[in-house]
N, C-alpha and C positions, 0 to 999 in steps of 0.2 A: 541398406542391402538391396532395396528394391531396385532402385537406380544402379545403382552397380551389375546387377543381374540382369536387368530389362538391355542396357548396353551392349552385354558381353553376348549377348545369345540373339543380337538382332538377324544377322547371317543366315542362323537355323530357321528364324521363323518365315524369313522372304523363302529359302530353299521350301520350306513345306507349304506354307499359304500362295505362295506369290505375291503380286503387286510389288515389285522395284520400283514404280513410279510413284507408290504409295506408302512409301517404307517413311519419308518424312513424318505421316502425318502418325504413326505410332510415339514417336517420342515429343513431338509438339503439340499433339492433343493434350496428354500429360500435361507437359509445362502449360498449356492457357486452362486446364483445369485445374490446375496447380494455384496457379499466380490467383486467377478470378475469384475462389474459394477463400485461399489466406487473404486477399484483400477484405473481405465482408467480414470475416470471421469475428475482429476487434469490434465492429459495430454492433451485430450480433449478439456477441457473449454481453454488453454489456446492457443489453434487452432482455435478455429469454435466460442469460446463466450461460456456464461451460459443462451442466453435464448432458442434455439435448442435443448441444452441439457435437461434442463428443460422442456419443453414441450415433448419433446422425453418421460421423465420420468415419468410425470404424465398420459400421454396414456398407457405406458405400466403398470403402476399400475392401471390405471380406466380399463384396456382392463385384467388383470390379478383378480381382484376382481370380475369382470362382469361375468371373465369364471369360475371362483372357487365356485360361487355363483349359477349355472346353472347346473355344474358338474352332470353327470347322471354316472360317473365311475370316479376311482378312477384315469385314466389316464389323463383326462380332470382335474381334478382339479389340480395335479403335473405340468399341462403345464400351470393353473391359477396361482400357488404358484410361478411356476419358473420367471415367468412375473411379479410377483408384486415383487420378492427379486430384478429383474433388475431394477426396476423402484425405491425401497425404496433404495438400494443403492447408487444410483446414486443421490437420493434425497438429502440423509445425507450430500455426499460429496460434492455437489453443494452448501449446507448451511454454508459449514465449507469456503470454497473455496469464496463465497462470502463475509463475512464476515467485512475482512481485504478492498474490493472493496468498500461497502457500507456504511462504519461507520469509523471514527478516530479511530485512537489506541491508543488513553486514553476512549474510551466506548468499547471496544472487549470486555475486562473483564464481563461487566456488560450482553453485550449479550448473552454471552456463561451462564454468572446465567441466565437468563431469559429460554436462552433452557432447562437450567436442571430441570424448573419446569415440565414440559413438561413427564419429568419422575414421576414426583412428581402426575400429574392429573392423566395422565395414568395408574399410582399403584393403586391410590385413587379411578378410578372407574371401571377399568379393571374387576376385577371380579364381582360384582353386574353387570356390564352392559353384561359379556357374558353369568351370568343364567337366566337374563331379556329376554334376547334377543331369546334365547336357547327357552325356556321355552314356553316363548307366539307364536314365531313361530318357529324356527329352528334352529337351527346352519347356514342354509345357508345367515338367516338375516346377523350375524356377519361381511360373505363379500358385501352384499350388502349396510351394512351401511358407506363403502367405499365411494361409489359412489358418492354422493353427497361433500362429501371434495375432491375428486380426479378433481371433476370440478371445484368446489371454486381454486383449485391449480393451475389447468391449466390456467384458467381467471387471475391468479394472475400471472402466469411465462412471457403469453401473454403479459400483461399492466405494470407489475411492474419491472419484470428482465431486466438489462442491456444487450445487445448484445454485446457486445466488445471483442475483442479477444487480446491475449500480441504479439503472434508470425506469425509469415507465413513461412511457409514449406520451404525450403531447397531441391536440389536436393535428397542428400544423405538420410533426413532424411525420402522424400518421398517414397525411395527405401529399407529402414529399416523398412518399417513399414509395409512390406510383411513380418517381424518377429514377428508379433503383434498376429496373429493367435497361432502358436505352442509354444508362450511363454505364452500367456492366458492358452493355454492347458495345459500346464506343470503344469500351476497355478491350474486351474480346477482338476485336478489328484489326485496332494498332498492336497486340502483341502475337496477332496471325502476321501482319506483315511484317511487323521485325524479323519472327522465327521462321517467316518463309524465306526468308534471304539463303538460306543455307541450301535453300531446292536449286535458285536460278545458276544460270553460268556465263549469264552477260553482264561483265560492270557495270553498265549505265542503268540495266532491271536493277541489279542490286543495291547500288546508287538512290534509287527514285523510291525504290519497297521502304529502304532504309530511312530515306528522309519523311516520306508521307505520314509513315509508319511509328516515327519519333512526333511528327505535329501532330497529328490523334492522340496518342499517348499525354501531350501535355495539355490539348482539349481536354479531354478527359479527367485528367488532376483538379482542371480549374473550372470545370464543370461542377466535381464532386466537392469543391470546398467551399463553391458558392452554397450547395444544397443545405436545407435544414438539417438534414440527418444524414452526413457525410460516413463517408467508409474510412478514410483517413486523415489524419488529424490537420486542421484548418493552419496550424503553423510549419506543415511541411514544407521543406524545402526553401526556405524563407531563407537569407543571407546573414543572418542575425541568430544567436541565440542557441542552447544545446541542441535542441530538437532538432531546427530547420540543415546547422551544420552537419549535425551528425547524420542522417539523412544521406545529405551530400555524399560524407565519407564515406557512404557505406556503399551508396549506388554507384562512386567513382572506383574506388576497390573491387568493387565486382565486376565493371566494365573491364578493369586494366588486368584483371587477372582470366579472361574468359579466351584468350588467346593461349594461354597454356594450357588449356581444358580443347581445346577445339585442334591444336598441331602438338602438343607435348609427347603425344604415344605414338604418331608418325614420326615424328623427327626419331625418337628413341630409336625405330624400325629401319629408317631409311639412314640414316646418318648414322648410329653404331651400330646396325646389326644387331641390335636384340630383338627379342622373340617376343609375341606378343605377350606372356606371361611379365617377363622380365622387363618390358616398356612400362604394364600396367602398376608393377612396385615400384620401379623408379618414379612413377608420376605420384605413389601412395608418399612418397617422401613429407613432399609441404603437408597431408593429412598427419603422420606420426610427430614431425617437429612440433607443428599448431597443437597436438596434443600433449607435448611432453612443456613445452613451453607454457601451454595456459593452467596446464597444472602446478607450475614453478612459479606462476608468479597470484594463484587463486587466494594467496590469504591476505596479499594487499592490498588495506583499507585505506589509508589515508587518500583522500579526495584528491588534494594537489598530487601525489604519485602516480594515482590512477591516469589522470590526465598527462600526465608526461611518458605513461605508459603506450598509450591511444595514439599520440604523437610521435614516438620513437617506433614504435609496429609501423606507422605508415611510411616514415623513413627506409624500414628493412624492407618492405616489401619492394619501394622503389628500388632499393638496392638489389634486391633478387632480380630483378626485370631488368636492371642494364647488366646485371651478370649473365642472364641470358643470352644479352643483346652476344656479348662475347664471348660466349659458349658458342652462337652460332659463327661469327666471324672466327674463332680458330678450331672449330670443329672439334671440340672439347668436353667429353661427357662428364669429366669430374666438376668440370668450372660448370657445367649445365646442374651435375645433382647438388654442389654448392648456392646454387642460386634458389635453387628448390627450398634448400635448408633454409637461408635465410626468409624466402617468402612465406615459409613455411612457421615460425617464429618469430614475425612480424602480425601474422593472425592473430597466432597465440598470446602474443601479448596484448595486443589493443581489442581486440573481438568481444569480450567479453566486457568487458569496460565500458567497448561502445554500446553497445547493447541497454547496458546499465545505464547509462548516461540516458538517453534517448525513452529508455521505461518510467525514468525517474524524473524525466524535464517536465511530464505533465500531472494531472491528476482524476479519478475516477471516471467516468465513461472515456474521456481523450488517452490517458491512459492504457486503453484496454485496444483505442485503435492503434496509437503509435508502437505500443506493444507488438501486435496482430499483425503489422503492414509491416516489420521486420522481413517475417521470411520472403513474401511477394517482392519486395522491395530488392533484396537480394537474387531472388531468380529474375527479377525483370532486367538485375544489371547483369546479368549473365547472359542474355538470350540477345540486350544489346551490343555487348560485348565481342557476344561470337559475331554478330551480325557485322560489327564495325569491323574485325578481323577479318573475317571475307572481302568484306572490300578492300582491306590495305594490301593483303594479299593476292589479291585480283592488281589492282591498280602495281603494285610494285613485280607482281612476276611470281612472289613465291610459293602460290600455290593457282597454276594454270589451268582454267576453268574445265570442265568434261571433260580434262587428263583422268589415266585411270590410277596414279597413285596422285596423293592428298599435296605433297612436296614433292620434291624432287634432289637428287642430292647436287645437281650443278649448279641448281637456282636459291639451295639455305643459304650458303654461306655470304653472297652476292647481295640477296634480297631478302634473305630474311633477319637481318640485324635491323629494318627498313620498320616492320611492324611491331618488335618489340622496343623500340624504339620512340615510339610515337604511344606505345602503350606507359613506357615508363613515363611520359608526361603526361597522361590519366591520371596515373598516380601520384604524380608531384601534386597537382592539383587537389587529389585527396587529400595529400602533406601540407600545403597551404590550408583548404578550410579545415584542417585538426588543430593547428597553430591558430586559427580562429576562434576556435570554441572554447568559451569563457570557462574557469577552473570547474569544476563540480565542487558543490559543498557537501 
């Protein structure tokens, strides 16, 4: 909800605080407190336990809503947003990380549907609840309706979370973990310059943010997998094997799909004429199918299924993405919300799976990071995502830089088949390493 709310009400808060030229750094402080949080989280819990961590986290989001809510300058709220991205990251990865602790692994499955509805309410009432709220009293309601779940959360991490830890430190490890600062920072760097792509409005800055931006970020990987006491698991990303593919899939799926997140509810506005309510349900589409679908398919256990499941999700999602492609070349909202459907039910089916897969390919503390690097792992292929989308869209036309709308409707249909095009081979990509990954047993 938070994210859905903090979106819908950005308008009101530049209108009362100011700062247009600062209005980025409200929703990408978020996301690098977000990402840099859930990244340590897996190393973390499996040090100290998940309920410090967790109580750690719900303060710093009730203490980060509180301040965002009060915000008398624009500075004061960056330092509420940057508090609640540490506290929701760390949040996510504490649930993911949990998971596999609290439940058998013939009900994962089912849990991981029950999250996804989660997306499913939050679509559903995301935007009715932030002109409600807006409206009758202010945008600053929005952080304040925090507050009250932030302490339901806390009472809950106190009474319900396990304390238990898997590991105890190590001389060596104690002494590598004076590397944990400058490799957080390296990390913090590279995903300020990805997510600042979205500021610039010269191709060639965005071009060069974008490329520096990507070799920091893979520094940074192969820094932390060198270290003794790494934040993510030493066989990420590897070519080989469930973990390293899965990985892939997931960071490739989140890149190929950040371009519907970045122009899907301008295209709505500019190309049929709907209104920003009715742009924001047509986009909740892929969130309802992804839910009705991973509830359809939560009770299937058999291993070899599952994986045919993982595989045929990354199939639909391609398929959603060239139906786009031709939603925009015939200017077609139904072929558009069909496309949605299907990407939408491509989640739903493989998401959880993957997930599963990738939890289960390790064991005890590595576990807890591959667990835990889930959710970063997916925001970071979102923020590359948008980032690469700005550029194709820069470079092909169809969204011209400090124009005052996002598209244009002369240049969708010409040039914007252009980006989502090159996104569905993102995701082909993702469909080759799923056809990689060895069966689950």
């Amino acid at each position: 909800m938070n994210g859905f709310l903090s979106s819908a009400i950005m308008p009101d808060i530049i209108r009362d605080l100011g700062g247009q030229q600062r209005a980025f750094w409200v929703l990408s402080l978020f996301q690098i407190g977000s990402i840099l949080a859930g990244t340590v989280t897996g190393s973390l819990k499996a040090r100290i336990g998940a309920r410090p961590l967790f109580i750690a986290a719900a303060l710093s989001f009730l203490a980060g809503s509180f301040i965002a809510g009060v915000a008398g300058s624009l500075e004061h709220l960056l330092l509420g947003r940057m508090l609640q991205g540490l506290g929701e990251g760390m949040i996510v990865s504490l649930c993911y990380t949990l998971i596999s602790d609290l439940y058998p692994e013939n009900a994962v499955s089912s849990v991981f549907a029950l999250l996804s509805g989660v997306w499913a309410v939050s679509a559903g009432i995301g935007p009715l609840a932030a002109g409600a709220l807006t409206e009758s009293w202010s945008w600053r309601a929005v952080f304040y309706a925090n507050l009250p779940l932030s302490l339901i959360l806390l009472i809950l991490a106190i009474t319900v979370i396990p304390a238990t830890a898997r590991q105890k430190g190590t001389g060596a490890q104690n002494t590598d973990r004076m590397s944990m600062f400058p490799r957080l920072g390296l990390l913090a760097v590279a995903v300020l310059l990805v997510a600042y792509v979205g500021e610039l409005r010269s191709t060639l800055h965005i071009f060069a943010a974008l490329v520096v931006g990507l070799t920091l970020l893979i520094l940074a990987v192969k820094w932390d997998k060198k270290s003794a006491s790494p934040f993510i698991p030493r066989s990420a990303f590897k070519l080989t094997g469930i973990l390293g593919l899965g990985m892939w899939v997931t960071l490739l799926l989140s890149i190929s799909s950040a371009a519907r997140v970045v122009y899907g509810a301008a295209m709505g506005q500019v190309l049929w004429g709907l209104t920003v309510t009715q742009a924001a349900y047509t986009m909740a589409i892929v969130a309802f199918t992804w839910t009705a679908t991973a509830w359809i398919v939560a009770r299937v256990q058999t291993p070899h299924t599952q994986t045919n499941l993982i595989r045929l999700g990354t199939l639909s999602i391609t398929a959603g993405i060239l139906l786009t492609v031709l939603s925009l070349s015939t200017l077609s909202l139904w072929i558009f919300m069909l496309s949605s459907v299907l990407s939408g039910a491509g989640f739903g089916m493989s998401s959880q799976f993957l997930k599963k897969a990738i939890i289960y390919a390790e064991t005890d503390d590595e576990r807890d990071r591959a667990s835990g690097f889930i959710g970063p792992l997916q925001s970071a292929g979102t923020a590359i995502g948008a980032a690469l989308a700005g550029l194709l869209a820069g470079l092909s036309g169809f969204s011209v830089p400090g124009a005052k709308d996002l598209i244009t409707l002369e240049n969708a249909a010409q040039t914007g088949p252009v980006v989502f095009l090159i996104m569905a081979g993102v995701s082909s990509l993702a469909a080759i390493m799923a056809f990689k990954m060895p069966k689950m047993r």
